[in-house]
C-alpha positions in Angstrom: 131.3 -7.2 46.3 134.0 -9.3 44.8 135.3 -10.0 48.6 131.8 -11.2 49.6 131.7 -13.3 46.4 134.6 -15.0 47.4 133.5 -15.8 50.3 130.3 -16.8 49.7 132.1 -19.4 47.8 133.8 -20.2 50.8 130.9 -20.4 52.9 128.8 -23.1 50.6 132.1 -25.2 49.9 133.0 -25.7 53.3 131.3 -29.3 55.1 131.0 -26.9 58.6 127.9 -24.4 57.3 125.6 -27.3 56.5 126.2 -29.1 59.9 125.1 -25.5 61.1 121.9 -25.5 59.2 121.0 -28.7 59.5 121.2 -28.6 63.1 119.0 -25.4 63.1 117.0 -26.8 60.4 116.6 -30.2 62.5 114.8 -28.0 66.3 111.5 -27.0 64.8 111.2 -30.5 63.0 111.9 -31.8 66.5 109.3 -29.0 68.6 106.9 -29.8 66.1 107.1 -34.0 66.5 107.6 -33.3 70.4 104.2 -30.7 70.0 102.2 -33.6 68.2 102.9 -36.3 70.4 101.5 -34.4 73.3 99.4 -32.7 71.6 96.6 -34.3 73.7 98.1 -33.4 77.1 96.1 -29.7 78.3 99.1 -29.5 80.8 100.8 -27.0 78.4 103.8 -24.7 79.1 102.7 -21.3 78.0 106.6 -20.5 77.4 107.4 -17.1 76.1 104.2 -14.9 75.8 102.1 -17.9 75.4 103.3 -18.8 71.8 104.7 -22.0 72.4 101.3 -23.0 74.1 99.3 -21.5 70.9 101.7 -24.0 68.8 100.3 -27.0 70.3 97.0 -26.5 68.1 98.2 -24.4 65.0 101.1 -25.0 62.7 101.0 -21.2 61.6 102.7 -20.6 65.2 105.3 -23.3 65.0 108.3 -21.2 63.1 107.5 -18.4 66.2 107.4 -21.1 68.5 110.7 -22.0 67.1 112.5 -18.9 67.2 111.6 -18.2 70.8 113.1 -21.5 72.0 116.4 -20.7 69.8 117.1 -17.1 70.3 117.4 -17.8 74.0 120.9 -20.0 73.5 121.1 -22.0 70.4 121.2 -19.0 67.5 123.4 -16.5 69.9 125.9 -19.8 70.3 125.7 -20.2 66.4 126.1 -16.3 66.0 129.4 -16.3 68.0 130.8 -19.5 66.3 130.4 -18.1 63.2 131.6 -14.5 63.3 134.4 -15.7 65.8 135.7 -18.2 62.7 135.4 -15.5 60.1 138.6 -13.9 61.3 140.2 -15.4 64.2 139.5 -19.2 62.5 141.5 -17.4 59.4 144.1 -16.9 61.8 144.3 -20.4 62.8 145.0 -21.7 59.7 147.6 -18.7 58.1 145.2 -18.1 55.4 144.4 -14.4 57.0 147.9 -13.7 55.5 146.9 -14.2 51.9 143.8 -12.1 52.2 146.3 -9.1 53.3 148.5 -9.6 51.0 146.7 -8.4 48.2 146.0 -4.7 47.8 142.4 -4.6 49.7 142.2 -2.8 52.5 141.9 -4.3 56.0 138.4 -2.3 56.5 136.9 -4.4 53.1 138.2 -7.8 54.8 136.4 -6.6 58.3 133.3 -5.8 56.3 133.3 -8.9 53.9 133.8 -11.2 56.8 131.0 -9.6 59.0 128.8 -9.4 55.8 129.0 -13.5 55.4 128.3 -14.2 58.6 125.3 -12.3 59.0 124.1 -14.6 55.5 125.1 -17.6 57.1 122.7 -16.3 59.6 119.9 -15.2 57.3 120.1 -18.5 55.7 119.3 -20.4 59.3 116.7 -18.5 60.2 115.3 -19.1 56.8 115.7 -23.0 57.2 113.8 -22.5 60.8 110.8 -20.7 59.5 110.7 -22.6 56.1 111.3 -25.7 58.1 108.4 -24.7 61.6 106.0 -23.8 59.0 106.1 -26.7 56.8 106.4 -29.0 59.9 103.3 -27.2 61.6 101.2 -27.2 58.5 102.0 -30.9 58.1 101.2 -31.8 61.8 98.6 -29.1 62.8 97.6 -27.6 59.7 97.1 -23.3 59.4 94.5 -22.1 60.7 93.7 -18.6 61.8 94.8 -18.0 65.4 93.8 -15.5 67.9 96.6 -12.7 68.9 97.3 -12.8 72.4 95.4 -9.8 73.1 92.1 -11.9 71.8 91.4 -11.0 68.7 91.6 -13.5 65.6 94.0 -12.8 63.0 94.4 -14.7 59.3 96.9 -16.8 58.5 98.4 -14.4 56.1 98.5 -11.9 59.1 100.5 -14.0 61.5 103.1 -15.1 58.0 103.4 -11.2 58.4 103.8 -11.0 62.0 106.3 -14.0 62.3 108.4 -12.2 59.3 108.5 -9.0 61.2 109.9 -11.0 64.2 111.9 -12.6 62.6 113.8 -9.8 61.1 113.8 -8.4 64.4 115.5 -11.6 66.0 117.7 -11.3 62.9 119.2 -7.8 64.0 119.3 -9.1 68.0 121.6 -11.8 67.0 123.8 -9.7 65.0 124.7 -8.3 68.0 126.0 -11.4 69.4 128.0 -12.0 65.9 129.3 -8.5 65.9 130.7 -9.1 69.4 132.7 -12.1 68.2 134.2 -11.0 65.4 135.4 -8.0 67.9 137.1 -10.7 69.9 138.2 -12.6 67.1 140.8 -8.7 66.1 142.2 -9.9 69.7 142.4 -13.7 69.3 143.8 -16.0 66.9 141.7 -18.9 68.7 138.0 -18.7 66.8 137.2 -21.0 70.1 138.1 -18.3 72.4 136.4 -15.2 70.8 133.1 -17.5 70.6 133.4 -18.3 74.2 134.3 -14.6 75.2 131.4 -13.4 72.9 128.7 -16.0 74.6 130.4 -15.4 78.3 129.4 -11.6 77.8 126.0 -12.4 76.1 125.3 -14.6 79.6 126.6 -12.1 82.0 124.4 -9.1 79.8 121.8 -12.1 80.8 122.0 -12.3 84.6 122.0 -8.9 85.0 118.7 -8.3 83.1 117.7 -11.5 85.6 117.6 -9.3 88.6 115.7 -7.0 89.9 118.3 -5.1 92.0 119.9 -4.2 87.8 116.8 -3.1 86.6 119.3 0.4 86.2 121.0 -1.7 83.7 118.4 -3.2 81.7 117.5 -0.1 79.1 121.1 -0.3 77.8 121.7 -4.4 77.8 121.4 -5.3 74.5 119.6 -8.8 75.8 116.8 -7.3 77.5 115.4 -6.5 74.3 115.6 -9.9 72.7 111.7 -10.6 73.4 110.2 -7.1 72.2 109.1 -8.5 69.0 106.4 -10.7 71.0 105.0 -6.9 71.4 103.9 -8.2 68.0 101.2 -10.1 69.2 98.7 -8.4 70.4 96.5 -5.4 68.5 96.8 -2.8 68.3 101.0 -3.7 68.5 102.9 -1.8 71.0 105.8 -0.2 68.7 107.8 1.6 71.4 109.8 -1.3 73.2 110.5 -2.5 69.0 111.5 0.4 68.0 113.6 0.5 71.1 115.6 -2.7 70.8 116.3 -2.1 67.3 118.3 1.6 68.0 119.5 -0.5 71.1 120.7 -3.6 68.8 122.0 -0.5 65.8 124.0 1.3 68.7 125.7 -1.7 69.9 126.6 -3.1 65.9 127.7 0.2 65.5 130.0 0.9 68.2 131.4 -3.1 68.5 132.0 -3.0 64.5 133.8 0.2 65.1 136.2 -1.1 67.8 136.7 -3.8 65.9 137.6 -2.2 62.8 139.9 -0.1 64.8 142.0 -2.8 66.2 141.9 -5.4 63.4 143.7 -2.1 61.2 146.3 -2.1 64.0 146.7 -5.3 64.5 150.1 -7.1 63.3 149.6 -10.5 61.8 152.4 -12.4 62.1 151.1 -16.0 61.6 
C-alpha cells in the first residue's frame, strides 16, 4: 500500500495525467454537441448495436454512446501509453534504479505500477460517464429509453446498465494495459512498448475482421470487447459476458505473469 501511495502521488503531480483526462473528458462533450447539432437530421448512423442512434434523442445514452466510440481506439491507445510509461518511462529517466534500490521486492514495484495505471484508467472512464451524462442531460435531457430488444426501461435502469458496461469495458482495457507494461520488462523506450502493445491489439483486430479466422475469434481477447452491448436487451444474454470476462482474467493473468517473470530477471543497468 505504501508503494501505491507513492505513486498515486506521482500520478496527480505529474502535468501528463490531466492532458489524459481532459482529452477523454473532452469526446463525449464533443459527441454530445456534434449529437445536438444534428439532432434534426433522421439520417442517423445506428453505430454499435444501435446506441449511438438511441443517443441522438436521450442524454441517459450519451456516456454508452461514449464508450462505444472510445473503446474501439482511443481508451486501448491510452491503456498502452500509460502502463507502457509505468515501467519502461522509469527506465527512461534512471529513476527505475532508485525504486530497486530500496529493500522492496521487484514483484511489489510490478504490482504498484500495474495497480496505478489501472486508476489512471478508472479515473477516465469516470470523467467519460460523469462527463456523457451531464452533457446528455444538458442537451437531451433523461428520459426513459426503450432497450434494444423493445421494451422501455427507467432511467435508473439504464444508470445500472451503463455501470455494468462500463466495468466490463474497464476489465477489456486492462488487457491492453497489461500487455504494455509486459513490453515495457523488455524495453526501456515507454514509446516502443505502447506501440508494440497497440500493434498486437490491431493485429488481435484483423483477425477477428475475417471470416476465414473465425477459429481464432473465441480466444482473441478483442472479439469480446462489445459483449457488454448483450446488456441491452431483456431478458440479457449473460453467456458471451461472462465469456469475455474469463477471456479478459485469463489473458491479465497470464501477461502479468510473464511479465512478472522477466521484469525479476531483468538487469537494470541504466
Amino acid at each position: 500500500m505504501k508503494l501505491l501511495r507513492r505513486e498515486l502521488t506521482k500520478l496527480f503531480a505529474q502535468k501528463r495525467s490531466y492532458v489524459g483526462w481532459g482529452g477523454l473528458l473532452a469526446v463525449p462533450l464533443l459527441i454530445t454537441l456534434a449529437f445536438y447539432l444534428n439532432r434534426n437530421n433522421h439520417h442517423h448512423d445506428n453505430g454499435p448495436g444501435g446506441v449511438i442512434s438511441l443517443a441522438f434523442h436521450n442524454g441517459i445514452l450519451m456516456p454508452l454512446a461514449s464508450v462505444a466510440m472510445l473503446s474501439a481506439f482511443l481508451l486501448p491507445l491510452l491503456a498502452a501509453m500509460v502502463g507502457a510509461y509505468q515501467l519502461a518511462g522509469e527506465s527512461e529517466t534512471g529513476t527505475i534504479k532508485t525504486w530497486l534500490m530500496h529493500s522492496i521486492s521487484r514483484g511489489g514495484v510490478l504490482a504498484s505500477k500495474w495497480g496505478i495505471a489501472v486508476i489512471y484508467v478508472v479515473i477516465g472512464l469516470a470523467l467519460v460517464f460523469v462527463g456523457g451524462l451531464a452533457a446528455g442531460a444538458l442537451a437531451f435531457g433523461l428520459h426513459s429509453q426503450a432497450l434494444l430488444s423493445g421494451q422501455t426501461a427507467s432511467v435508473t435502469h439504464w444508470l445500472g446498465l451503463s455501470l455494468v458496461a462500463y466495468l466490463y469495458v474497464l476489465v477489456g482495457v486492462i488487457c491492453v494495459l497489461s500487455l504494455a507494461l509486459l513490453f515495457a520488462t523488455v524495453t526501456n523506450s515507454s514509446l516502443s512498448a505502447a506501440i508494440g502493445a497497440l500493434v498486437v491489439f490491431i493485429v488481435m483486430n484483423v483477425l477477428g475482421a475475417f471470416s476465414y479466422f473465425d477459429f481464432l475469434k473465441p480466444y482473441l481477447f478483442t472479439s469480446h470487447m462489445d459483449a457488454w452491448q448483450s446488456l441491452l436487451s431483456q431478458p440479457i444474454s449473460w453467456h458471451p459476458i461472462v465469456t469475455g470476462l474469463i477471456t479478459f482474467a485469463i489473458y491479465i493473468a497470464a501477461l502479468m505473469a510473464v511479465a512478472w517473470y522477466l521484469f525479476r530477471r531483468k538487469d537494470i543497468l541504466v
